[in-house]
C-alpha positions, 0 to 999 in steps of 0.5 A: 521499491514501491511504498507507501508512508504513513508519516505522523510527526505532528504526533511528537506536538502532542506527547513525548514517547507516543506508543502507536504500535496497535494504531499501525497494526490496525492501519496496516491492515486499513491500507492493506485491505484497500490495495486489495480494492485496487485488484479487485476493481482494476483500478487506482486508489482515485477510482480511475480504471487502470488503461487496458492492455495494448493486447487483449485476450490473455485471458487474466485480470490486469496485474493477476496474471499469476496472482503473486503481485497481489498477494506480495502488495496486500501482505499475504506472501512473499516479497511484501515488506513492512518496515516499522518505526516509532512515528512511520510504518511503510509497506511495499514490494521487495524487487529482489527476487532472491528473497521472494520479490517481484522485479517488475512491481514498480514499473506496474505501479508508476508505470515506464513510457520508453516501453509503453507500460502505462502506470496501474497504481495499485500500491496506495490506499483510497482518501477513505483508508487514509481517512480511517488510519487518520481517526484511528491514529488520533484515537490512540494519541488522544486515549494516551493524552486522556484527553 
């Protein structure tokens, strides 16, 4: 499975029993809305445009050929997965097909050289989203200090 972590044991520095609940629900989205930026601008989260295809003229956006890539990386459907824990949350794509996953999702995004699949990273958030779950974060663990 591809995933993204967003770590934040230098919470447990500051406070015993840290509720980061809301502070995951808004940054989950943050990440989620800047996966979506990837998509939308072919490109990974440094900016870099994803190489082209070795094939040109299929007619679809690299990685949009049906849609379910991005809709399962920007949790809007089926094979995204969120798991939650007290200082971590991690988002990513199911490979099991089974239970609505895409096979392929990590292949796209580290990419796979024996057959020529250049890396497309679409599965990580820009600095600048990181950046904003980083404030929000602190906001809330400085709200419940009362600092």
């Amino acid at each position: 499975m591809s995933r993204l972590n967003l770590n934040i044991d230098f919470v447990l520095e500051t406070t015993q029993n840290p509720d980061l609940a809301e502070a995951f629900r808004d940054c989950r989205q943050v990440v989620l809305d800047s996966i979506d930026q990837n998509f939308l601008t072919a490109s990974g989260p440094d900016g870099a445009t994803w190489p082209p295809r070795a094939h040109a003229g299929d007619g679809h956006p690299l990685l949009i050929e049906t849609g379910s890539l991005r809709i399962a990386a920007t949790g809007r459907g089926p094979g995204h997965v969120t798991f939650w824990h007290p200082l971590e949350f991690s988002i990513g794509i199911d490979k099991n097909v089974q239970l609505g996953g895409i096979p392929g999702a990590a292949v796209h995004n580290f990419g796979y050289p024996p057959f020529n699949i250049p890396q497309r990273e679409y599965l990580a958030p820009t600095e600048g989203a990181l950046d904003v779950c980083e404030q929000i974060i602190a906001d809330a663990v400085s709200g419940q200090l009362g600092i």
